[in-house]
C-alpha positions in Angstrom: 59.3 -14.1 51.6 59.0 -11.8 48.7 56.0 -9.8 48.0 55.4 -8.4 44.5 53.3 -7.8 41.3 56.5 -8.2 39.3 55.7 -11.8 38.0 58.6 -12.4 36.0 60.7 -11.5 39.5 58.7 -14.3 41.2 58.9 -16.9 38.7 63.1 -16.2 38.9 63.1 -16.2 42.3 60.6 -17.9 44.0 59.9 -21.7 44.8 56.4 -21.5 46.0 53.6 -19.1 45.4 51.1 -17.2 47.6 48.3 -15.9 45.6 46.1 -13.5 47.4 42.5 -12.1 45.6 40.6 -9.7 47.6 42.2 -10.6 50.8 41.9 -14.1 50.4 44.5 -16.4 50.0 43.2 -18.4 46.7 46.4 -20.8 45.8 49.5 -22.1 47.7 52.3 -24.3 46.3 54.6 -24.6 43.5 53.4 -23.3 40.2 53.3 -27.1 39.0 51.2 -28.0 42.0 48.9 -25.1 41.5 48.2 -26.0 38.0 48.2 -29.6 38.7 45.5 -28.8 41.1 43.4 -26.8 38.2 43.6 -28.7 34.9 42.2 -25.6 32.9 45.8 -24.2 34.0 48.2 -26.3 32.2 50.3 -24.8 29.7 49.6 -21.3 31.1 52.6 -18.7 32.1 52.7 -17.7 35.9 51.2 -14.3 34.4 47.7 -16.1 33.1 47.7 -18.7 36.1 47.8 -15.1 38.2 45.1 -13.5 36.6 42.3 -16.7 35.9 42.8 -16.8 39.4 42.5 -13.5 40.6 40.5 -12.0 37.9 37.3 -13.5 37.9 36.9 -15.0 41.7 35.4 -18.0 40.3 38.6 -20.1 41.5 37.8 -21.6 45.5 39.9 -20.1 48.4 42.9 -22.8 49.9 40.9 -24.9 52.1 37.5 -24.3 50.9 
C-alpha cells in the first residue's frame, strides 16, 4: 500500500488506485478500469481523473 498526494509517484508505482473524497472511498481499480467505468474520463491524466473525481462530489461512492 502506498498513500500519497504525489500523483506522478502513484502512476510510477502503483497498479491499482484507491481514491478517497471526504472520507469516502469514490473509485477502486486500475486507472483503465476507473476510466472505463466513467466515459467522460477517457483521455484524462491520473491528475484530472483525481480531481473530477474528488473535486466536485458529483462522481457516486464504490458500491453506490
Amino acid at each position: 500500500w502506498l498513500s500519497s498526494h504525489l500523483l506522478h509517484l502513484v502512476e510510477e508505482l502503483c497498479t491499482k488506485l484507491l481514491v478517497i473524497a471526504k472520507g469516502r472511498a469514490v473509485a477502486y481499480g486500475t486507472l483503465e478500469q476507473i476510466v472505463a467505468e466513467r466515459p467522460a474520463l477517457a483521455g484524462r491524466s491520473l491528475e484530472d481523473v483525481f480531481l473530477m473525481l474528488t473535486g466536485d462530489g458529483s462522481d457516486r461512492p464504490i458500491g453506490a
